[in-house]
N, CA, C and O of each residue as an XYZ file, in Angstrom:
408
protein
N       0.121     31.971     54.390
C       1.225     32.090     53.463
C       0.935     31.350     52.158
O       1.520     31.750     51.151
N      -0.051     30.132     52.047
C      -0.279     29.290     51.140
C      -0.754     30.211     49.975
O      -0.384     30.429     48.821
N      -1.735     30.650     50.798
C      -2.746     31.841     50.021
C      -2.092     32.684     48.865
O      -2.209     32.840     47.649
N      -1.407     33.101     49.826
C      -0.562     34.388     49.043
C       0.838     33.823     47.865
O       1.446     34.690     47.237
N       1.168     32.480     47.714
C       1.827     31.702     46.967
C       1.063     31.478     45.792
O       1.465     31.772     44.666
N      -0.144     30.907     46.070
C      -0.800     30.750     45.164
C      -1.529     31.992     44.231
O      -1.889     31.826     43.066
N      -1.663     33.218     44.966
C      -2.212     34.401     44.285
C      -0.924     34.767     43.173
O      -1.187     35.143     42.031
N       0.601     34.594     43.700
C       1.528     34.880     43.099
C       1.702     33.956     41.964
O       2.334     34.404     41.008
N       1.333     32.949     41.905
C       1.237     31.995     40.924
C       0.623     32.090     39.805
O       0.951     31.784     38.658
N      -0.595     32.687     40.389
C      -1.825     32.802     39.333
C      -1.219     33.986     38.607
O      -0.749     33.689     37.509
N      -1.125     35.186     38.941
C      -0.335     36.019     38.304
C       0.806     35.823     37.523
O       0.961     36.769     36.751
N       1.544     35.083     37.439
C       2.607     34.842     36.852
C       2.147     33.408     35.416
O       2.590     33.220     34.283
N       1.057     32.668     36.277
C       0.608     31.779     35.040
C      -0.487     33.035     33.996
O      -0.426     32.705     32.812
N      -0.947     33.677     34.105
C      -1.421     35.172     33.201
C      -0.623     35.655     32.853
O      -0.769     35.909     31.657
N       0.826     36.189     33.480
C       1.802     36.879     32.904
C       2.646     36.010     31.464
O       3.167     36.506     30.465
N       2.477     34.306     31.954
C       2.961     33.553     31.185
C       1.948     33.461     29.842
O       2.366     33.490     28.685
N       0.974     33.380     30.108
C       0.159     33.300     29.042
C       0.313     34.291     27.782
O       0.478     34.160     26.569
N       0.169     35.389     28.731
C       0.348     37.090     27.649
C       1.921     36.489     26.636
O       2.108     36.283     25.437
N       2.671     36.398     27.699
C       3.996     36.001     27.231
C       4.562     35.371     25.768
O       5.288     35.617     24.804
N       3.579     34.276     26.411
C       3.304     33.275     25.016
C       3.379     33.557     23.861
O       4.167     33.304     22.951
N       1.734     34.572     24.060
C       1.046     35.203     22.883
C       1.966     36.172     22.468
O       2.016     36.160     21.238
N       2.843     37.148     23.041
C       3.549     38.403     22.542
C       4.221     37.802     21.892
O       4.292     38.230     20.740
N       5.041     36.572     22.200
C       6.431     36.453     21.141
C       6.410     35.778     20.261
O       6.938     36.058     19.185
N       5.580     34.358     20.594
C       4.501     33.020     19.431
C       3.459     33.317     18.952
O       3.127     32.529     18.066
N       2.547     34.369     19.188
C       1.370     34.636     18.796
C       0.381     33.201     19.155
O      -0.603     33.005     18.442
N       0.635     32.437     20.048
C       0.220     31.268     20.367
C      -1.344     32.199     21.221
O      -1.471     32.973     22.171
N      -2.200     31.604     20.296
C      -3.656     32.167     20.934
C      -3.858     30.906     21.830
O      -4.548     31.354     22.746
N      -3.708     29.956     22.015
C      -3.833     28.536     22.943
C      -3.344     29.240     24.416
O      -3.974     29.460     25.451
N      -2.053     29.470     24.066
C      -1.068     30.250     25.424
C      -2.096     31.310     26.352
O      -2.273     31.262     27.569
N      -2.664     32.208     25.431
C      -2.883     33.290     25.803
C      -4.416     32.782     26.703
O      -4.712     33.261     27.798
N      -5.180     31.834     26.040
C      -6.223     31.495     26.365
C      -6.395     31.012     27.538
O      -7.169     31.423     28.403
N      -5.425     29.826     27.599
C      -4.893     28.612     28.786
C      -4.502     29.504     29.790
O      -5.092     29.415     30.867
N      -3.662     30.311     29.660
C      -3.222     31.122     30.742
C      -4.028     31.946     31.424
O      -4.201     31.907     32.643
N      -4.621     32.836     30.523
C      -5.790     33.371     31.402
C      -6.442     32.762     32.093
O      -6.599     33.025     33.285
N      -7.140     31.488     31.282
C      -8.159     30.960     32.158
C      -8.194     30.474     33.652
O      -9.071     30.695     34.487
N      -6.434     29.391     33.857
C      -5.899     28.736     34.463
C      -5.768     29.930     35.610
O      -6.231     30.080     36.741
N      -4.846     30.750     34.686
C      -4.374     32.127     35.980
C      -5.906     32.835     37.042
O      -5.859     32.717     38.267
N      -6.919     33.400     36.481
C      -7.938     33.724     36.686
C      -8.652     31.923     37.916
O      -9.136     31.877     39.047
N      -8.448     31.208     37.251
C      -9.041     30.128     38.335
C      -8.243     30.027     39.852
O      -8.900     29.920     40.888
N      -6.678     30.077     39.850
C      -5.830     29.912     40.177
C      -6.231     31.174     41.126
O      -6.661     30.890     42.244
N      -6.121     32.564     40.757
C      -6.523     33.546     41.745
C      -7.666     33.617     42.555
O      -7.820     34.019     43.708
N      -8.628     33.033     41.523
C     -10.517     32.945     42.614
C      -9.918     32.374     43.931
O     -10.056     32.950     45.010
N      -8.933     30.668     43.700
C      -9.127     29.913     44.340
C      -7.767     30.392     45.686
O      -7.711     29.760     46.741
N      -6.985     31.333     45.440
C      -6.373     32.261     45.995
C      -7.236     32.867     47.596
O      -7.087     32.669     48.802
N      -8.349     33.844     46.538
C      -9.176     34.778     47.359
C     -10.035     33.859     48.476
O     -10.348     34.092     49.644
N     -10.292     32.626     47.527
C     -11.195     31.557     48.900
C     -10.529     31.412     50.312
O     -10.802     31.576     51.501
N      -9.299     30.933     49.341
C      -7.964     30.472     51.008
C      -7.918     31.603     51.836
O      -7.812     31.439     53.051
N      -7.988     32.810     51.315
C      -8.022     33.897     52.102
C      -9.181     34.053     53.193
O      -9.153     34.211     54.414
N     -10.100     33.956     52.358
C     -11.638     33.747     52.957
C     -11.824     32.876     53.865
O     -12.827     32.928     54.577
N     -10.460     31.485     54.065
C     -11.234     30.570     55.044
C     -11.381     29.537     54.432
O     -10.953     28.527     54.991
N     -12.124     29.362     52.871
C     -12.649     28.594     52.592
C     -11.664     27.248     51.908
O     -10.672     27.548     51.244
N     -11.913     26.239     52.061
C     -11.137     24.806     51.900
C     -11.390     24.411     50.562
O     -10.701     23.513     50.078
N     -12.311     24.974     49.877
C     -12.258     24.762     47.978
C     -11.004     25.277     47.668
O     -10.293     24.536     46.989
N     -10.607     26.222     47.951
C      -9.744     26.964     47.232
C      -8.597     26.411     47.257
O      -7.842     26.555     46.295
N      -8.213     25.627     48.415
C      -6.942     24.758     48.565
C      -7.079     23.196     47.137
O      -6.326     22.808     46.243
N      -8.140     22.855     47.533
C      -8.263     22.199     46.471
C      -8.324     22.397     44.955
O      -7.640     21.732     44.177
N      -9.208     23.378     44.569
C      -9.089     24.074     43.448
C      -7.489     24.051     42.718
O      -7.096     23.592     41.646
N      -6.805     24.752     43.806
C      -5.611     25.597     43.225
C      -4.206     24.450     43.386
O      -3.104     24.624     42.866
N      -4.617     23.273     44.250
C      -4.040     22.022     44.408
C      -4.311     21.685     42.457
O      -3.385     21.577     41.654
N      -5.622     21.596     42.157
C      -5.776     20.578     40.742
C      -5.207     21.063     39.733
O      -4.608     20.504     38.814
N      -5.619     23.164     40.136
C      -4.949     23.026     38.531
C      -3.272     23.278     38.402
O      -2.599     23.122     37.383
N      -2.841     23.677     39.633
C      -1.138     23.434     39.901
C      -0.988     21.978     39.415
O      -0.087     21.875     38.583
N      -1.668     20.743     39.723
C      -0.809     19.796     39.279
C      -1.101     19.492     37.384
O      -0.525     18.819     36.529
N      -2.234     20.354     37.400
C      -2.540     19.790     36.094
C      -1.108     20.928     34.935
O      -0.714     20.562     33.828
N      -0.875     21.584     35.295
C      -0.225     22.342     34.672
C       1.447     21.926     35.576
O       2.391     22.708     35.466
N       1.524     21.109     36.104
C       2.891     20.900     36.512
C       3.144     19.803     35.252
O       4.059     19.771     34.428
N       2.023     18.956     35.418
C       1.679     17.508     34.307
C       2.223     18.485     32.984
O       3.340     18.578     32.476
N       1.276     18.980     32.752
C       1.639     20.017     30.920
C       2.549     19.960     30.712
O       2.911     19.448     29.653
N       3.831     20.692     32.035
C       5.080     21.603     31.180
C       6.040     20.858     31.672
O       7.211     21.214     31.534
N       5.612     19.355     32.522
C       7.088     18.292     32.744
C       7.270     18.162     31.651
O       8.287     18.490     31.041
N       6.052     17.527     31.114
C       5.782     16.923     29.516
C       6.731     17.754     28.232
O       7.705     17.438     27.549
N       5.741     19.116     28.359
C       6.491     20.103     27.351
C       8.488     20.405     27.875
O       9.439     20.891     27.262
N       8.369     19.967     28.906
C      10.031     19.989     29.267
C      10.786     19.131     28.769
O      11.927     19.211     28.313
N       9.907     18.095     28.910
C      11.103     16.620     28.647
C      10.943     16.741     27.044
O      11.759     16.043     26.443
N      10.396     17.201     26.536
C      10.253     17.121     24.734
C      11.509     18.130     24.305
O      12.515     17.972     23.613
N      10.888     19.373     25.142
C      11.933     20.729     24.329
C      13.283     20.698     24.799
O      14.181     21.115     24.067
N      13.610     20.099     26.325
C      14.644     20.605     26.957
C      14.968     22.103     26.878
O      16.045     22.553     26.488
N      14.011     22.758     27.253
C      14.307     24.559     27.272
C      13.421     24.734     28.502
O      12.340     24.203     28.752
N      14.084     25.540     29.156
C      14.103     25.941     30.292
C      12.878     27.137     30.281
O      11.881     27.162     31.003
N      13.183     27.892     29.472
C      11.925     28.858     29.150
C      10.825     28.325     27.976
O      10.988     27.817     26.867
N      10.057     28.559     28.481
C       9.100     28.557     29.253
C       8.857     27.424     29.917
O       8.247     27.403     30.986
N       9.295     26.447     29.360
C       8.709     25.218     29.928
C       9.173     25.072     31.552
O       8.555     25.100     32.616
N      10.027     24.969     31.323
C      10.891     24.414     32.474
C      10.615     25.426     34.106
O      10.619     25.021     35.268
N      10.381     26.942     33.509
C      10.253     27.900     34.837
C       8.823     27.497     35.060
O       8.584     27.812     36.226
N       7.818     26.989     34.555
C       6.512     26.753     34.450
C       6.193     25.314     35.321
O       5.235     24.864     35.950
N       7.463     24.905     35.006
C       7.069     23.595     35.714
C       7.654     23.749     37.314
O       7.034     23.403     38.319
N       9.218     24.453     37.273
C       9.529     24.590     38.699
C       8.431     25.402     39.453
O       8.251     25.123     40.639
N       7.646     26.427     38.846
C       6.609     27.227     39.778
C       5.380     26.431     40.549
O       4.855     26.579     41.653
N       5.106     25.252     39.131
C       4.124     24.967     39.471
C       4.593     23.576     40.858
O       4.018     23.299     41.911
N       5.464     23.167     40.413
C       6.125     22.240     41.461
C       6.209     22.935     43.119
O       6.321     22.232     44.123
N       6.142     24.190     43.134
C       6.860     24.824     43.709
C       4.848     24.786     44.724
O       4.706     24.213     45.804
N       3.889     25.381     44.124
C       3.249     25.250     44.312
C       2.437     24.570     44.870
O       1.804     24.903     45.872
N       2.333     23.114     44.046
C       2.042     22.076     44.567
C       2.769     21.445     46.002
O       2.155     21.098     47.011
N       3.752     21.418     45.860
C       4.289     21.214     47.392
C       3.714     22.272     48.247
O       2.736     21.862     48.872
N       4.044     23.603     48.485
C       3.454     24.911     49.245
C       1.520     24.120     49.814
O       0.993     24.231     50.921
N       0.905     23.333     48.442
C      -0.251     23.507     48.915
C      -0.379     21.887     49.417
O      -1.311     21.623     50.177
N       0.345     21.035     49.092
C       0.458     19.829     49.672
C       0.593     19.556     51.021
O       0.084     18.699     51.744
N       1.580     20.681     51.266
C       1.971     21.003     52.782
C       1.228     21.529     53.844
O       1.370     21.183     55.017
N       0.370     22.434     53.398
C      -0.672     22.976     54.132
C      -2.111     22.415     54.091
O      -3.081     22.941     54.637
N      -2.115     21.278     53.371
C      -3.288     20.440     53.486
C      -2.974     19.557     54.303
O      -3.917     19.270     55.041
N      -1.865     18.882     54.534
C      -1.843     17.724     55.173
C      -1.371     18.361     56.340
O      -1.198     17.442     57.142
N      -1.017     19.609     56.966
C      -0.442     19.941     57.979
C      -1.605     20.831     58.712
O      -1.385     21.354     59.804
């Protein structure tokens, strides 16, 4: 189930990225997101595979991007983007916290 949380994640941190870019023209957004999203899915397909990188992988960059958009939350107080970015990734990080230590 971890697996498949995190594949949904990654997709939605790409969907966020595009997002970015369509309405800010923020090329940072568009960049970050891909990249993050695309890492986020490899490390998806591993968990699927079995393999125990992928839990880790997708553990670092969930928290590193939970870190980003607390930050960008507590500055903007706006809920979009920041704020759904941070509950996902929160959301995440627990999902994969849980299945590491369990």
């Amino acid at each position: 189930m971890a697996a498949y949380v995190v594949l949904v994640y990654g997709v939605l941190v790409i969907a966020g990225g595009v997002m970015g870019y369509a309405k800010a023209k923020s090329t940072p957004s568009l960049i970050s997101g891909g990249l993050f999203g695309v890492i986020v899915i490899i490390a998806a397909l591993l968990m699927l595979q079995g393999n125990p990188v992928g839990i880790y992988v997708s553990l670092a960059a969930a928290f590193l991007l939970l870190i980003f958009f607390s930050r960008r939350f507590s500055t903007t107080k706006k809920f979009m983007p920041a704020g759904l970015m941070m509950a996902l990734s929160l959301i995440t990080v627990l999902t994969l916290l849980t299945k590491w230590l369990y």
